[in-house]
C-alpha positions in Angstrom: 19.6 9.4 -40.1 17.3 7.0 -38.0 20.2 4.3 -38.2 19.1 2.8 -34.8 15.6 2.5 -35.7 16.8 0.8 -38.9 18.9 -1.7 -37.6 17.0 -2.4 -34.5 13.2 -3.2 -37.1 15.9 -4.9 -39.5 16.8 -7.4 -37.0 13.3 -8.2 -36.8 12.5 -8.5 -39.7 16.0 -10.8 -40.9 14.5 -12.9 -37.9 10.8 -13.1 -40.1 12.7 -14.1 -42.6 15.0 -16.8 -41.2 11.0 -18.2 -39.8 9.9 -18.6 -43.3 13.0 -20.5 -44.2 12.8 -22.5 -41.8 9.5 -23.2 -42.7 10.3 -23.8 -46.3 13.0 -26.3 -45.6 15.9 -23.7 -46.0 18.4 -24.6 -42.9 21.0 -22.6 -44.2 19.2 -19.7 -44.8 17.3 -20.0 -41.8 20.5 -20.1 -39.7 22.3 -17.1 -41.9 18.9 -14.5 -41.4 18.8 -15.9 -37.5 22.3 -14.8 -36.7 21.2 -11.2 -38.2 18.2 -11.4 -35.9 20.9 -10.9 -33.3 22.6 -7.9 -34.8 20.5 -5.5 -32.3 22.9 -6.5 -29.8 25.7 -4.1 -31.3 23.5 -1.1 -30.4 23.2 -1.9 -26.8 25.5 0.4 -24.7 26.4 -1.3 -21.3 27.1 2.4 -19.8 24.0 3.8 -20.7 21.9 1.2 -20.8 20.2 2.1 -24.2 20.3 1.3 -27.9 22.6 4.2 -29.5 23.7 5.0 -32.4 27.3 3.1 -33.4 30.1 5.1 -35.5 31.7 3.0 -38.3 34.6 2.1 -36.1 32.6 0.8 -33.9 32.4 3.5 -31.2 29.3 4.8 -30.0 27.9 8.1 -31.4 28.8 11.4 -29.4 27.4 13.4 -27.5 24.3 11.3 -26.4 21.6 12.7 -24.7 18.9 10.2 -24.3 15.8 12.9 -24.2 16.7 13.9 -27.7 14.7 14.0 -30.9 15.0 15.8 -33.9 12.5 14.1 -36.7 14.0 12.5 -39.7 17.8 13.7 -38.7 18.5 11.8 -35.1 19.5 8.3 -34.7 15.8 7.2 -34.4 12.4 7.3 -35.7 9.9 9.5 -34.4 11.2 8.9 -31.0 14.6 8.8 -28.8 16.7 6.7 -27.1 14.6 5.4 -24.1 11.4 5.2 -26.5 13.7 2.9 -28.9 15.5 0.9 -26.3 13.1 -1.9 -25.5 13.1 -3.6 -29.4 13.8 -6.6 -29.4 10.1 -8.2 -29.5 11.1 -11.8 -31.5 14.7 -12.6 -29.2 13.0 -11.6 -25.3 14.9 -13.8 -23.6 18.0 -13.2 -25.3 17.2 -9.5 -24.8 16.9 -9.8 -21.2 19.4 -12.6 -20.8 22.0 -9.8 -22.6 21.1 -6.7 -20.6 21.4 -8.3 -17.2 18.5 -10.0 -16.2 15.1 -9.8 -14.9 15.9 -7.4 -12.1 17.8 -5.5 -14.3 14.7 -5.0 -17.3 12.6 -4.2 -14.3 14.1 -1.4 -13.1 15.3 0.0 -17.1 11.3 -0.4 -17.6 11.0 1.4 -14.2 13.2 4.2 -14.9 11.1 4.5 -18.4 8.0 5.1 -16.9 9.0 7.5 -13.7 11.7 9.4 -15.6 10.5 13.4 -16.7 9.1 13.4 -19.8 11.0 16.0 -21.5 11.8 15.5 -25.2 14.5 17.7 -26.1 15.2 19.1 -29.5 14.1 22.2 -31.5 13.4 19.5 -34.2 11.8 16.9 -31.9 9.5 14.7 -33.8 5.4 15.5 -33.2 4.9 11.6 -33.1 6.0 12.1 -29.8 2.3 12.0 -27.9 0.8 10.0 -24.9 4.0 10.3 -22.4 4.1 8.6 -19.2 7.8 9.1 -18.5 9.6 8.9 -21.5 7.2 6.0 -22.8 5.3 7.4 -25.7 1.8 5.8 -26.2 1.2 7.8 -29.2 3.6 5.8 -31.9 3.9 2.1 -32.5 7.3 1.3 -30.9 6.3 1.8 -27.6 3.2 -0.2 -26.9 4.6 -3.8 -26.2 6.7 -2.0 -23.2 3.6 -2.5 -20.4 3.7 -5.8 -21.2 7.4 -6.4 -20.9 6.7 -6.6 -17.3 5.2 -10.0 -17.2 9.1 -10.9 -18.2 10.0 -9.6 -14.5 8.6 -10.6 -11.2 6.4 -7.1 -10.9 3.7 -8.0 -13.9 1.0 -6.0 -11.5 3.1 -2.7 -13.0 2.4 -3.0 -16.4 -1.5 -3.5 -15.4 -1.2 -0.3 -13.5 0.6 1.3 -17.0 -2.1 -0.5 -18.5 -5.3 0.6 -16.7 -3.6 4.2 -17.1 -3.2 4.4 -20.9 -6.5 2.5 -21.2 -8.2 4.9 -19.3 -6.9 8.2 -20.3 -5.5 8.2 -23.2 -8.8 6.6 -25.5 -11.7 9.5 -25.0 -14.9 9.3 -26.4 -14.5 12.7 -27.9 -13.0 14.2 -31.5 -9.1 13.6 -31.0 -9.9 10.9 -28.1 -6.9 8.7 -29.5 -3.7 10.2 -28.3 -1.7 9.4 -31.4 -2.1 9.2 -34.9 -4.0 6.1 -36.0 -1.4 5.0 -38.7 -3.1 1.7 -40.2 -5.3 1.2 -37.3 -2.7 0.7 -34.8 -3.9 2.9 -31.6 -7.4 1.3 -32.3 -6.2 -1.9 -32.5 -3.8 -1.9 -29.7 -6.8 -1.1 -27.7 -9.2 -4.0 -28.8 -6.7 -6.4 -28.0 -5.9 -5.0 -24.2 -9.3 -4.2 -24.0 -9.7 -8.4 -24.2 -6.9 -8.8 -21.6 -3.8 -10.2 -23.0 -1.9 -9.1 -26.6 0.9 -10.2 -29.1 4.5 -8.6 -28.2 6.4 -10.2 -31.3 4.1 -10.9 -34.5 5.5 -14.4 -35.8 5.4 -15.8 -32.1 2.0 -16.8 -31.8 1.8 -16.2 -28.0 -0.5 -14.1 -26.1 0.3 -12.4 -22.9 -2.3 -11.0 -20.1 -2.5 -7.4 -19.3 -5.9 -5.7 -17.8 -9.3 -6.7 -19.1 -11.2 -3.5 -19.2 -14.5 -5.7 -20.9 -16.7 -8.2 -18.5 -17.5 -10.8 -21.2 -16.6 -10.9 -25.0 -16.9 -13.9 -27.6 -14.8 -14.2 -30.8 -15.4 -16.6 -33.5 -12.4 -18.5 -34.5 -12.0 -21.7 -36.1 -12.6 -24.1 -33.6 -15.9 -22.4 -32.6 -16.2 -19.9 -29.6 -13.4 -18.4 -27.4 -14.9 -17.1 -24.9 -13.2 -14.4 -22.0 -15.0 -13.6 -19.0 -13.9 -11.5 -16.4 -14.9 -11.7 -12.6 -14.9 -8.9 -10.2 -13.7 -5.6 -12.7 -14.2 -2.2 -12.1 -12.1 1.0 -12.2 -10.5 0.0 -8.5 -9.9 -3.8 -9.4 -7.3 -3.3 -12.0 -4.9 -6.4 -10.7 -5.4 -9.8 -12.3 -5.7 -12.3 -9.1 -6.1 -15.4 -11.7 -6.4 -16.8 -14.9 -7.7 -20.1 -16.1 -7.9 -21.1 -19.3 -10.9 -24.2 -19.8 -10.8 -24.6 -16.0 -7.2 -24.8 -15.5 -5.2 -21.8 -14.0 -2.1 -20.1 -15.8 1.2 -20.4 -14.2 2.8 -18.0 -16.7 1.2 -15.1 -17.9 1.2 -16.4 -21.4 -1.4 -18.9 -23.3 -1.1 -19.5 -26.7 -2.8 -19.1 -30.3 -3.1 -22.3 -30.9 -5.2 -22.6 -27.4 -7.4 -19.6 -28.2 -8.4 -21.2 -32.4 -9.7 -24.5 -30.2 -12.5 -22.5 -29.2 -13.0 -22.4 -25.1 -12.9 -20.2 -21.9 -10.3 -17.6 -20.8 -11.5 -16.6 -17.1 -9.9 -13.9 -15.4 -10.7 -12.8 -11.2 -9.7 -9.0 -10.8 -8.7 -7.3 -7.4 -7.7 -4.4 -5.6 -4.7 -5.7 -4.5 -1.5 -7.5 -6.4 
């Protein structure tokens, strides 16, 4: 049970650990834990497109049906096949590089988000919450997916996905969080969109920009002030026109950590258009 989940969050983490060894000196070991990192390349089915589960002689698991769940028993964790397909936060590149391109994650991310979002399965998992097409807001492996749109040429879709989720799916109301708040995560997912840009992989210490929702916020860190302001926002300018960071505009829709702990300005201009 849950063997894609498994394999797909082991490959993660063998890739955290080939980082520290790397870190410590460790080439070897580094290299050994790296080549793991890639093992989430075996799930990837070139017919259907997804992550499914693989038999031990190496065929894929039949039947498949991609809209299925059934909690604790299926292939994956508190979730399905489309909801588990997009893991691969610490190899992106590779990722997208594997599955065809940019064109090609654009329209997998497009069919994820406009698909029906029927879950099928007298046992599907309750996790399941916050659809918007088969992308499930309301558990953890789905909430770097907006942002995997800055990876195509259409980044103006995730802000639309993100404006959405921002908007609907955190009420100020009892049970205004449209998924369980395990460790924080839905809260904290917000806070950092809320600020305009968040952390796909943990261990990559880049930020990407999504949708400011705030005007002006300042956060302490160890260089002094990092300061985000945002020009022209409202509930109809949800597209980011332009970024600068201290004065000089963003030609990627990534900035780093290592910019933001100097202290300095993150300035973003909002429209109505993209």
């Amino acid at each position: 049970p849950e063997s894609v989940s498994w394999a797909l969050e082991m490959a993660y983490y063998d890739w955290c650990i080939s980082q520290i060894a790397a870190k410590a000196g460790d080439e070897a070991l580094a290299k050994e834990y790296a080549k793991k990192a890639e093992y989430y390349k075996r799930y990837l089915d070139p017919e259907t497109k997804l992550m499914r589960g693989v038999m031990g002689n190496g065929s894929f698991r039949t039947p498949f049906n991609p809209r299925y769940s059934s909690h604790m028993k299926s292939d994956y964790t508190e979730g399905n096949a489309f909801q588990w397909s997009f893991f691969a936060p610490h190899d992106m590149d590779n990722f997208i590089a594997e599955i065809g391109g940019k064109k090609e994650l654009e329209a997998r991310l497009d069919t994820l988000f406009t698909t029906s979002s029927e879950i099928e399965g007298e046992e599907a998992s309750a996790d399941i919450t916050g659809l918007i097409g088969q992308y499930a807001h309301g558990n953890e492996p789905s909430h770097h997916m907006a942002y995997l749109y800055n990876w195509t040429d259409s980044p103006r879709k995730g802000q639309e996905y993100l404006d959405h989720i921002m908007q609907n799916f955190y009420l100020n109301e009892p049970g205004g969080i449209i998924g369980n708040e395990d460790c924080g995560q839905m809260s904290a997912w917000y806070v950092m969109s809320a600020l305009g840009f968040y952390q796909v992989c943990p261990g990559i210490p880049i930020y990407t920009i999504g949708r400011p929702m705030i005007d002006r916020a300042l956060i302490q860190v160890q260089g002094g002030i990092f300061e985000i302001i945002v020009k022209n926002n409202s509930a109809t300018n949800k597209y980011v026109k332009e970024v600068k960071l201290n004065g000089k505009k963003l030609k990627t829709p990534f900035f780093s950590h290592a910019d933001m702990a100097k202290g300095g300005k993150l300035e973003f201009v909002m429209s109505d258009k993209y």
